[in-house]
LOVEX-429880 format. One line per 8 residues: number of its first residue (from 1); for each residue y, z, x of N, C-alpha, C, O, CB. Coordinates in Angstrom, 1 decimal, always signed. Each point is the difference from the previous one (the first is absolute). Glycine has a CB too. Layout:
N
NUM	Y:Z:X:Y:Z:X:Y:Z:X:Y:Z:X:Y:Z:X; ...
***
This chain:
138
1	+53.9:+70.8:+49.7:+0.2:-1.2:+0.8:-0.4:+0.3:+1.4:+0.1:+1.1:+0.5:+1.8:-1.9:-2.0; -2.4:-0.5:+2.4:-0.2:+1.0:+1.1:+1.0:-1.4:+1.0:+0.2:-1.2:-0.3:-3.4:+3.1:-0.2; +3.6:-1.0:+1.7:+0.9:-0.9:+0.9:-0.6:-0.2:+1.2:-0.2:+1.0:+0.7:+2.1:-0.2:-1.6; -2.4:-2.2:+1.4:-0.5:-0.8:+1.2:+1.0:+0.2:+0.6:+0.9:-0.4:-0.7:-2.4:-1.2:+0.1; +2.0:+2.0:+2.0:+0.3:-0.4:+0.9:+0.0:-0.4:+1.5:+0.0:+0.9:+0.9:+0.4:-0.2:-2.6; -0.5:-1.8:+1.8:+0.1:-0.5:+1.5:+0.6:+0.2:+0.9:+0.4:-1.0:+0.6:-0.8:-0.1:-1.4; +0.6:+2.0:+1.3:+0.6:+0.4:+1.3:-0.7:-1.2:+1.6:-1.0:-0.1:+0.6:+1.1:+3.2:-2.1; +1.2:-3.9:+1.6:-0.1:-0.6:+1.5:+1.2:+0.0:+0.9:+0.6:+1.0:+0.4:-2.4:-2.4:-1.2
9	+2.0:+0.5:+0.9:+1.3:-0.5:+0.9:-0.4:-2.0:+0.3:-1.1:-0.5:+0.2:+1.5:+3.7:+1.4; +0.6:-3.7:-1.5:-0.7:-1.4:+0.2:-0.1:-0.3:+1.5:+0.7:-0.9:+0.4:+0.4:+0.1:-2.6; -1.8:+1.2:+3.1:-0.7:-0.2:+0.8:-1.1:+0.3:+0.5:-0.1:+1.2:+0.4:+1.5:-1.4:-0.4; -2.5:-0.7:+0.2:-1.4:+0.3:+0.4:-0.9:+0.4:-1.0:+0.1:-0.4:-1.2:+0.8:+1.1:+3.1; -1.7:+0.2:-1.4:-1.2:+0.4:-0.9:+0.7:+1.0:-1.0:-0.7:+0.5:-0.9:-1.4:-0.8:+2.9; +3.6:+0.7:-1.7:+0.7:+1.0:-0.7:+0.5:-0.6:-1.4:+0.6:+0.7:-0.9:+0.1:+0.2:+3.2; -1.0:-2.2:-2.3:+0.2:-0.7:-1.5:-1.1:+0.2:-1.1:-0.1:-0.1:-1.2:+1.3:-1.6:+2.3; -1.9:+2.1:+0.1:-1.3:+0.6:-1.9:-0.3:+0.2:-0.8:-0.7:-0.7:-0.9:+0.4:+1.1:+1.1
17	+1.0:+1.0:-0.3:+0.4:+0.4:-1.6:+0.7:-0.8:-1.0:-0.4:+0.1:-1.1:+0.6:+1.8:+2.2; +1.3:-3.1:-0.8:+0.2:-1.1:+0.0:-0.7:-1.0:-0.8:+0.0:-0.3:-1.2:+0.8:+1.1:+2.9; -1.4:-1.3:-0.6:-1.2:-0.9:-0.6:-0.6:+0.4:-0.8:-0.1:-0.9:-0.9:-0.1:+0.2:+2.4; -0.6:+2.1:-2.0:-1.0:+0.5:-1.0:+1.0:+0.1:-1.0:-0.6:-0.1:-1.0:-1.1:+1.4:+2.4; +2.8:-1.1:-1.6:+1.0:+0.0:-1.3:+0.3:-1.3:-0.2:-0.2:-0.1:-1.2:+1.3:+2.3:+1.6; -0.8:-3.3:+0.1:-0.1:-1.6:-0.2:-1.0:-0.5:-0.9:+0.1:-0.7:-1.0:+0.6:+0.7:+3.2; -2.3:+0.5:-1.0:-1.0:-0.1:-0.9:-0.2:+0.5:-1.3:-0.5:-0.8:-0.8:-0.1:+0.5:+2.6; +1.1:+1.6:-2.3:-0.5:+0.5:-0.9:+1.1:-0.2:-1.6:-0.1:+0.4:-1.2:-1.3:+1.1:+3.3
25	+2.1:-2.2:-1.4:+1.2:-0.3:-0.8:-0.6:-1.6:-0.6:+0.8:-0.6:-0.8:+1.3:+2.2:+2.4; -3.3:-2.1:-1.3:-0.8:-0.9:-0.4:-1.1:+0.5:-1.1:-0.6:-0.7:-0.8:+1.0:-0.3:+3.2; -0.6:+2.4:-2.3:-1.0:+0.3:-0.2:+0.1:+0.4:-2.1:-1.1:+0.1:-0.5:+0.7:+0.7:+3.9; +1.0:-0.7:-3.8:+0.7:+0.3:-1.5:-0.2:+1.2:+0.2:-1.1:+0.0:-0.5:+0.7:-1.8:-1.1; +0.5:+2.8:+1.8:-0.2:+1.4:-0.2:+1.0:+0.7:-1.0:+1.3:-0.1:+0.0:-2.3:+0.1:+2.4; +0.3:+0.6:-3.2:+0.3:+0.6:-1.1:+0.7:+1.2:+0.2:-0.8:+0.8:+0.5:-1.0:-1.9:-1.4; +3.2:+1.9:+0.7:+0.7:+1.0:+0.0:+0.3:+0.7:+1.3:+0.3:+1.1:+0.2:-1.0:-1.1:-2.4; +0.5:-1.4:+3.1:+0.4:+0.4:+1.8:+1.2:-0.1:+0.1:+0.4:-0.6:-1.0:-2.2:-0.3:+2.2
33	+2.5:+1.1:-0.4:+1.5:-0.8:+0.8:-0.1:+0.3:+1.1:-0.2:+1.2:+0.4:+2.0:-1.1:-1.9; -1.9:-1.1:+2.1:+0.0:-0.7:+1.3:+1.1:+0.2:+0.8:+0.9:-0.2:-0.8:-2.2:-1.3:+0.0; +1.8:+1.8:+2.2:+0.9:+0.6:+1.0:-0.7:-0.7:+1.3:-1.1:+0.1:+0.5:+2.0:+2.3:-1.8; +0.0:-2.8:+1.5:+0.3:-0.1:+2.1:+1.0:+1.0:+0.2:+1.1:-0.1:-0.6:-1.3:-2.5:+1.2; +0.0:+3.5:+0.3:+0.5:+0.6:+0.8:+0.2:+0.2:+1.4:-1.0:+0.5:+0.6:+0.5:-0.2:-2.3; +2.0:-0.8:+2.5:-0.1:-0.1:+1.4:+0.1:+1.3:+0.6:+1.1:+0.7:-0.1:-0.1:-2.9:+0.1; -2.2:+2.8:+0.7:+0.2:+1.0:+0.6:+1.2:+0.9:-0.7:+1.2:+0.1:+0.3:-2.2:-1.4:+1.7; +0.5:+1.8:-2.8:+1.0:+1.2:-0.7:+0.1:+1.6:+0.7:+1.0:+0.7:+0.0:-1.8:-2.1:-2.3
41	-0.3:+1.7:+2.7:+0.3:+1.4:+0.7:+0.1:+1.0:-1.5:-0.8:+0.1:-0.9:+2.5:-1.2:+3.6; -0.7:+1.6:-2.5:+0.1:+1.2:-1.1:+0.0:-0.2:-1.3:-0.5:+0.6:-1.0:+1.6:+0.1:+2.5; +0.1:-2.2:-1.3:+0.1:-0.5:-1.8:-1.0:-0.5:-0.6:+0.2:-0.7:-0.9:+1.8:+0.0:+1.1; -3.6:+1.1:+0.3:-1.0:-0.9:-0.6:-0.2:+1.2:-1.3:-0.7:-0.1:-1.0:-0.8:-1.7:+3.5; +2.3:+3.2:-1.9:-0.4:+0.6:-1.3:+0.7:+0.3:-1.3:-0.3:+0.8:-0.9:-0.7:+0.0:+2.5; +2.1:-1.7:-1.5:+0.5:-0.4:-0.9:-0.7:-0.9:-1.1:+0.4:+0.1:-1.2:+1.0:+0.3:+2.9; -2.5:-1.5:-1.2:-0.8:-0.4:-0.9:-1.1:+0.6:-0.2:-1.0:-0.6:+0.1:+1.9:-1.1:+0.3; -0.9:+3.1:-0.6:-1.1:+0.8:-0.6:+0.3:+0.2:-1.6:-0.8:+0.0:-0.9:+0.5:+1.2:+3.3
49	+1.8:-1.0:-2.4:+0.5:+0.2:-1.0:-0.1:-1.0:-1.4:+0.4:-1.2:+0.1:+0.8:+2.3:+1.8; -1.9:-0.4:-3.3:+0.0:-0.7:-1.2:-1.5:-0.8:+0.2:-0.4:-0.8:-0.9:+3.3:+0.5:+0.6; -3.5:+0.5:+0.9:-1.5:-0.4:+0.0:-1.2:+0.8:+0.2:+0.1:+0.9:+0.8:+0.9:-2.7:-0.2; -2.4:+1.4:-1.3:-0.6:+1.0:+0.2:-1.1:+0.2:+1.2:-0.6:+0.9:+0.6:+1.2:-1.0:-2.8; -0.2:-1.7:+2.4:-1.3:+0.0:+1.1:+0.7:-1.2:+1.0:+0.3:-1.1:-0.4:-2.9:+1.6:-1.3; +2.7:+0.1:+3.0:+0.8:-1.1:+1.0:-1.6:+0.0:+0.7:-0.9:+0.9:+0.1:+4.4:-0.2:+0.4; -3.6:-2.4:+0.1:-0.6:-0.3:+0.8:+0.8:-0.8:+1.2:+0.5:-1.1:-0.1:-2.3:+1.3:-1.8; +1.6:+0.6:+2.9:+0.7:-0.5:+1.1:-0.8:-1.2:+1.3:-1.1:-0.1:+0.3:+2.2:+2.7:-1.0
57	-0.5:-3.1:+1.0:-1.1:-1.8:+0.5:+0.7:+0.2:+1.4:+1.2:+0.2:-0.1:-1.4:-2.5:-2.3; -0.4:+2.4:+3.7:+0.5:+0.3:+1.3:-0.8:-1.0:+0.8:-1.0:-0.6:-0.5:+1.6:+3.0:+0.1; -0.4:-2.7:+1.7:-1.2:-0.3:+1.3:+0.0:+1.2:+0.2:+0.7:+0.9:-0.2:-0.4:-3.0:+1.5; -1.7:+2.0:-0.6:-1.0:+1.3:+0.4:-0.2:-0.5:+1.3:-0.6:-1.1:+0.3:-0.8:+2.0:-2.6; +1.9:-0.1:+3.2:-0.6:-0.2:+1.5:-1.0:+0.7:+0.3:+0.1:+1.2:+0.1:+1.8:-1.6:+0.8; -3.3:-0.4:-0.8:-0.7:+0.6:+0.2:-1.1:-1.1:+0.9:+0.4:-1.0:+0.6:+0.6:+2.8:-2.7; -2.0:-1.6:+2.0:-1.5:-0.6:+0.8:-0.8:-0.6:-1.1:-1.1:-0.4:+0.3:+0.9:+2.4:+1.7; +0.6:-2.1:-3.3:-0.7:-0.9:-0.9:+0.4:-1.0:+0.2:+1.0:-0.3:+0.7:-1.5:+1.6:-2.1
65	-0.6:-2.4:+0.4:+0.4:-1.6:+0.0:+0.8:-0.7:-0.3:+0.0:-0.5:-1.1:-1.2:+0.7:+1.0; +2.1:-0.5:+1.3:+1.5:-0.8:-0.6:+0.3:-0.4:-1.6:-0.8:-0.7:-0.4:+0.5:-0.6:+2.8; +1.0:+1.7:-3.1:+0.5:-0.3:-1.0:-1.0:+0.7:-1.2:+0.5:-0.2:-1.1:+0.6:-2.1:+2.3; -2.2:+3.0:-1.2:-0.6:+0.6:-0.9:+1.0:+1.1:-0.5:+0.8:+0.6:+0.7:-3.0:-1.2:+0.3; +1.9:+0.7:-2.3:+0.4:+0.6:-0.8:-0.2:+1.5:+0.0:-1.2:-0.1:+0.2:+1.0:-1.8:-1.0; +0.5:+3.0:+0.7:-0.1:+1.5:-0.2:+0.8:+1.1:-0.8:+1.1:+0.4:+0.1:-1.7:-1.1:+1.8; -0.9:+1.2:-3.1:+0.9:+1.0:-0.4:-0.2:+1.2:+1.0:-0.9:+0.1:+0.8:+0.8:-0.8:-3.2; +1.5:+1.8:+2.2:+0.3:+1.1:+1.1:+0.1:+1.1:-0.9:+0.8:-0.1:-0.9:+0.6:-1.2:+2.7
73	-2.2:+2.3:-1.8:+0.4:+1.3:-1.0:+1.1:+0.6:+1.0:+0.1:+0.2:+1.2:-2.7:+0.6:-2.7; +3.5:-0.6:+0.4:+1.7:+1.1:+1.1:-0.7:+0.6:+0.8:+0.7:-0.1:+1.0:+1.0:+1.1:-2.6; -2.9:-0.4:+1.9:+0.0:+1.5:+0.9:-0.2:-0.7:+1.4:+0.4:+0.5:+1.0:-1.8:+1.5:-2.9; +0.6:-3.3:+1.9:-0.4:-0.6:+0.7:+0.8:-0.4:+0.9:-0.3:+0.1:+1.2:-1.0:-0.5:-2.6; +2.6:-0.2:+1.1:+1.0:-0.1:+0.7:+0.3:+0.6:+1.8:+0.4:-0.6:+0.9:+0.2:+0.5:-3.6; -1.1:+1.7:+2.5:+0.7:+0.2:+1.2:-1.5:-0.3:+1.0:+0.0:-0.2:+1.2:+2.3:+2.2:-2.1; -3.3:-2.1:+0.3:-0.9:-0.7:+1.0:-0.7:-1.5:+0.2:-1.0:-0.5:+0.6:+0.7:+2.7:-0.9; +1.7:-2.7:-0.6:-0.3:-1.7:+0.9:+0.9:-0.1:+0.5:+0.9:+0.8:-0.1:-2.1:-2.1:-1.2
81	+1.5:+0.1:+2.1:+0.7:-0.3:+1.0:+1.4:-0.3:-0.8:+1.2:-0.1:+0.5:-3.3:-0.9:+1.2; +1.9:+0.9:-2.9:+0.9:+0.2:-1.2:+0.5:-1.8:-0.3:-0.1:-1.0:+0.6:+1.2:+4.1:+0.2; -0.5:-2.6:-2.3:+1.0:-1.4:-0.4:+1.0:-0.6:+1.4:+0.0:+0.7:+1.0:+0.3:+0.4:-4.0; +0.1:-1.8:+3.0:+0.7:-0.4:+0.9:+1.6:+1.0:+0.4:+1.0:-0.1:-0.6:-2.6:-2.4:-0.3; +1.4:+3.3:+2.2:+1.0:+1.2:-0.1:+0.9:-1.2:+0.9:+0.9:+0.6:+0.6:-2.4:+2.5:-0.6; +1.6:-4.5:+0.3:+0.8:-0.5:+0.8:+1.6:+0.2:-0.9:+1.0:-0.6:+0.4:-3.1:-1.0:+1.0; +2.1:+2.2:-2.2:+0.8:+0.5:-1.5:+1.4:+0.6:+1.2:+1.2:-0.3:+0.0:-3.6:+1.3:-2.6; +1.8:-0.2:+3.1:+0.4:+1.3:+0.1:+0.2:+1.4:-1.0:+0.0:+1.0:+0.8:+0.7:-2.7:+0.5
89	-0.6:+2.0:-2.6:+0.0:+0.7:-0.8:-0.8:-0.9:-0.5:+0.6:-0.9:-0.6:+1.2:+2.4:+0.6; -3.5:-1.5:+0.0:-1.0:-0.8:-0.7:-0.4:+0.7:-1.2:+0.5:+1.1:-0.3:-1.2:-2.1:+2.5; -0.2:+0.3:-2.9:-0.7:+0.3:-1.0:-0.3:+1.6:-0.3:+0.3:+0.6:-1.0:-1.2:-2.9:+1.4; +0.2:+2.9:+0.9:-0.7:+1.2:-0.3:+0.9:+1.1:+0.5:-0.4:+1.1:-0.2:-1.8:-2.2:+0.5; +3.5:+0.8:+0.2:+1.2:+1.0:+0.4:+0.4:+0.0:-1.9:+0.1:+1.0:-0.7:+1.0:-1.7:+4.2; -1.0:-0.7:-4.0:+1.2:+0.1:-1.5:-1.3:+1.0:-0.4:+0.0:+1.2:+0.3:+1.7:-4.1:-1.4; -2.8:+2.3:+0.3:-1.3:+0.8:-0.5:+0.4:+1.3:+0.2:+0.1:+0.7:-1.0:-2.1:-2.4:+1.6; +2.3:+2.3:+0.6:-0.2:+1.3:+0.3:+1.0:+1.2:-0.4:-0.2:+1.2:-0.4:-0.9:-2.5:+2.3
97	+2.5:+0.5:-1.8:+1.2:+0.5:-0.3:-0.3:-0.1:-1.3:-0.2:+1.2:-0.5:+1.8:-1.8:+2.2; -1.8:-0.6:-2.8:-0.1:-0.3:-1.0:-0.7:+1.7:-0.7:+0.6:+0.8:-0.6:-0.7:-4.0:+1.4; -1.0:+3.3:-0.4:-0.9:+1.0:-0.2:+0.4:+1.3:+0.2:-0.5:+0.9:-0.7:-1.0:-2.4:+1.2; +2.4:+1.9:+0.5:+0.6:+1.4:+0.3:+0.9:+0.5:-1.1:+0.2:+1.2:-0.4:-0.2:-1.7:+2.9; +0.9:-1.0:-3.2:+1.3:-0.1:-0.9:-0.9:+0.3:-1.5:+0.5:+0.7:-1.0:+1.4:-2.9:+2.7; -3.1:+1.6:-1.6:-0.3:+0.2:-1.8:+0.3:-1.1:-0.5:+0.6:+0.1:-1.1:-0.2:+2.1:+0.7; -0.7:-3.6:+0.9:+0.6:-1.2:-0.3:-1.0:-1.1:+0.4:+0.3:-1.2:+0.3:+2.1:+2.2:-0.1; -3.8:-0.4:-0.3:-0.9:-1.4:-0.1:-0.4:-0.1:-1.1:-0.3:+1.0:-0.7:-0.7:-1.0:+2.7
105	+1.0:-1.2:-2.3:-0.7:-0.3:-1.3:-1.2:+0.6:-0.5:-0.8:+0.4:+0.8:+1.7:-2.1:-0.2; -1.1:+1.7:-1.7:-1.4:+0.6:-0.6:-1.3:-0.8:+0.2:-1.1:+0.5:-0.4:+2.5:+0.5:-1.2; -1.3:-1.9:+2.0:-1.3:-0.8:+0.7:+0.6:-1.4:+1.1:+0.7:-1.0:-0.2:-2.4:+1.6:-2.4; +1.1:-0.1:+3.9:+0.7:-0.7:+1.0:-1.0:-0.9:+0.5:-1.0:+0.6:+0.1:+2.7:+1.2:+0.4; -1.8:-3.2:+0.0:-1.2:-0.6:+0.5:+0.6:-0.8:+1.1:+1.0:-0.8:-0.3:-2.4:+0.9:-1.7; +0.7:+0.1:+3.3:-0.1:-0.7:+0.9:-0.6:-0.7:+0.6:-1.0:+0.4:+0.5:+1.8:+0.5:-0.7; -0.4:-2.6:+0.5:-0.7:-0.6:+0.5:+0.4:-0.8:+1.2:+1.2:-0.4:+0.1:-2.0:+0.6:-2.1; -0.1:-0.5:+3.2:+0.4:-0.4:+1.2:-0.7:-1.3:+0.3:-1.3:-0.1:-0.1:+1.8:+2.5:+0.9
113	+0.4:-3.5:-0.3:-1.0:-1.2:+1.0:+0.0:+0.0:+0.8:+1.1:+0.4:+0.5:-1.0:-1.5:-1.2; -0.9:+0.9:+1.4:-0.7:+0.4:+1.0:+0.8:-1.0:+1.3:-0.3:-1.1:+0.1:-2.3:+1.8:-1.7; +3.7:-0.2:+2.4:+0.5:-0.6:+1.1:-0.3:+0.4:+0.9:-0.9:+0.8:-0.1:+2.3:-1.3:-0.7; -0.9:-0.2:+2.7:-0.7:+1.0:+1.1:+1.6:+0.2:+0.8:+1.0:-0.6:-0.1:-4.3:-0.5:+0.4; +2.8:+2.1:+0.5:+1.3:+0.7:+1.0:+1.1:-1.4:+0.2:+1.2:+0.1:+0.1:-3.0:+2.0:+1.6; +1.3:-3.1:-1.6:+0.9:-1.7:+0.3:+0.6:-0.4:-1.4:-0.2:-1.1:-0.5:-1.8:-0.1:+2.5; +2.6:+2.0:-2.5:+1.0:-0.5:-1.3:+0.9:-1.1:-0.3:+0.4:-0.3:-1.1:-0.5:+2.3:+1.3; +0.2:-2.8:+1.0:+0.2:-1.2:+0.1:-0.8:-1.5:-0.9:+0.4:-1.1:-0.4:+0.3:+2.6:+2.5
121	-2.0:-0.9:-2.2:-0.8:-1.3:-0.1:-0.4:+0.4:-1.6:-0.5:+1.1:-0.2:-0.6:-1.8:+3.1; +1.4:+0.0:-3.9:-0.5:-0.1:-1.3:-1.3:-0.4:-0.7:-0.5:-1.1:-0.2:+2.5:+0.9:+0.4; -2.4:+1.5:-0.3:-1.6:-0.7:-0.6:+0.0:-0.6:-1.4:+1.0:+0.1:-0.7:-2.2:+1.6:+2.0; -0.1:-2.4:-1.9:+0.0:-0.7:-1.4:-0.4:+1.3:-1.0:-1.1:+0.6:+0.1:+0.3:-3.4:+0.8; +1.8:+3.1:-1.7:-0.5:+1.0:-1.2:-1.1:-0.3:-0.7:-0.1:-1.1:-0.5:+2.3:+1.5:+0.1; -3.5:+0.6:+0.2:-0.9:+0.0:-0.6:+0.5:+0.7:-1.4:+0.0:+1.1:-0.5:-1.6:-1.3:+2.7; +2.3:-1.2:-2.8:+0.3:-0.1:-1.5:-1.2:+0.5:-1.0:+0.3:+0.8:-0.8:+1.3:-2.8:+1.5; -2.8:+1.6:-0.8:-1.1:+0.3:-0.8:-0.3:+1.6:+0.4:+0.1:+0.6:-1.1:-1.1:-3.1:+1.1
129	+0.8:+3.3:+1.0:+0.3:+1.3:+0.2:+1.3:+0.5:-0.2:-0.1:+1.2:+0.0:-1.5:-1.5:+1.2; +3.0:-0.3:-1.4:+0.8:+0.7:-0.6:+0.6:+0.4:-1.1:+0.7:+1.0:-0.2:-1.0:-1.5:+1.7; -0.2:-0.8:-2.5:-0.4:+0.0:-1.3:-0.9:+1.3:-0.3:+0.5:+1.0:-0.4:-0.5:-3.6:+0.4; -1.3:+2.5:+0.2:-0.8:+0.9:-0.1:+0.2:+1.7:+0.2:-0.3:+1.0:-0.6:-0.7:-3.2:+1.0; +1.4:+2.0:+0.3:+0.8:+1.2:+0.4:+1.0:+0.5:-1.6:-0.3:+0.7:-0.9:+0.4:-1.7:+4.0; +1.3:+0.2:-2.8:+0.8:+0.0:-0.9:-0.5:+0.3:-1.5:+0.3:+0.9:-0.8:+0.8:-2.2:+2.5; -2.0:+0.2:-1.8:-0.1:+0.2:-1.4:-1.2:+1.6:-0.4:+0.1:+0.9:-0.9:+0.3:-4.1:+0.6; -1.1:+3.1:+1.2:-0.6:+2.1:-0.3:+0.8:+0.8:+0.1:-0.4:+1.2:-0.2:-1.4:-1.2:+1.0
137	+3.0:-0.1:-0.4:+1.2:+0.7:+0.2:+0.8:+0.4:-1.6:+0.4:+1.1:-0.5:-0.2:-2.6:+3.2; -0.2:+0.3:-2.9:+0.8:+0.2:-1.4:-0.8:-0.1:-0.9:+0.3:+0.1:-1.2:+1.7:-0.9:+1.7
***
């Protein structure tokens, strides 16, 4: 089974991940389960557990095109501006701990939309790129 989760918070461009679990909960996908997650910090590695493949759904602060879609290979992490660390114990701190403990999943996938440093302002999800994404995923 593999586990989508959305990691946001409900404000701003920080609802992303959010929204892409909304959408994809449209989408019929076959042997997924779907998660929102508010800024979890540590307990996101809790849902590593009993699945083989977590795909994790974030804003990506970065200089790409408002709301575009991005897959992220793990390693990549510490050289983008990263998933959204306004977390405080963000994505790539759990990932990391997760990884020291022996507790990442056996296939992990990350994907980022593309927000900018102004987390306030919500861009429109490029749904057809996140489909696409998703579904080469599983």
């Amino acid at each position: 089974m593999t586990r989508i989760i959305g990691i946001g918070s409900p404000f701003g461009s920080d609802q992303l991940g959010w929204l892409a679990i909304d959408h994809l909960q449209t989408c019929q996908l076959t042997g997924c389960e779907l998660i929102k997650l508010d800024r979890p910090g540590s307990g996101l590695l809790d849902y590593f557990r009993g699945v083989d493949h977590v795909v994790l759904i974030d804003a990506l602060i970065s200089s790409g095109s408002f709301g575009d879609v991005k897959l992220i290979e793990p390693d990549e992490l510490e050289d983008c501006d990263g998933l959204t660390s306004c977390h405080g114990f963000g994505v790539a701190e759990a990932l990391g701990l997760a990884d020291q403990l022996g507790l990442l999943p056996s296939r992990l996938s990350l994907i980022g939309i593309h927000a900018q440093s102004d987390l306030s302002r919500l861009p429109s999800l490029d749904t057809r790129a996140l489909e696409r994404q998703v579904n080469g995923l599983i």
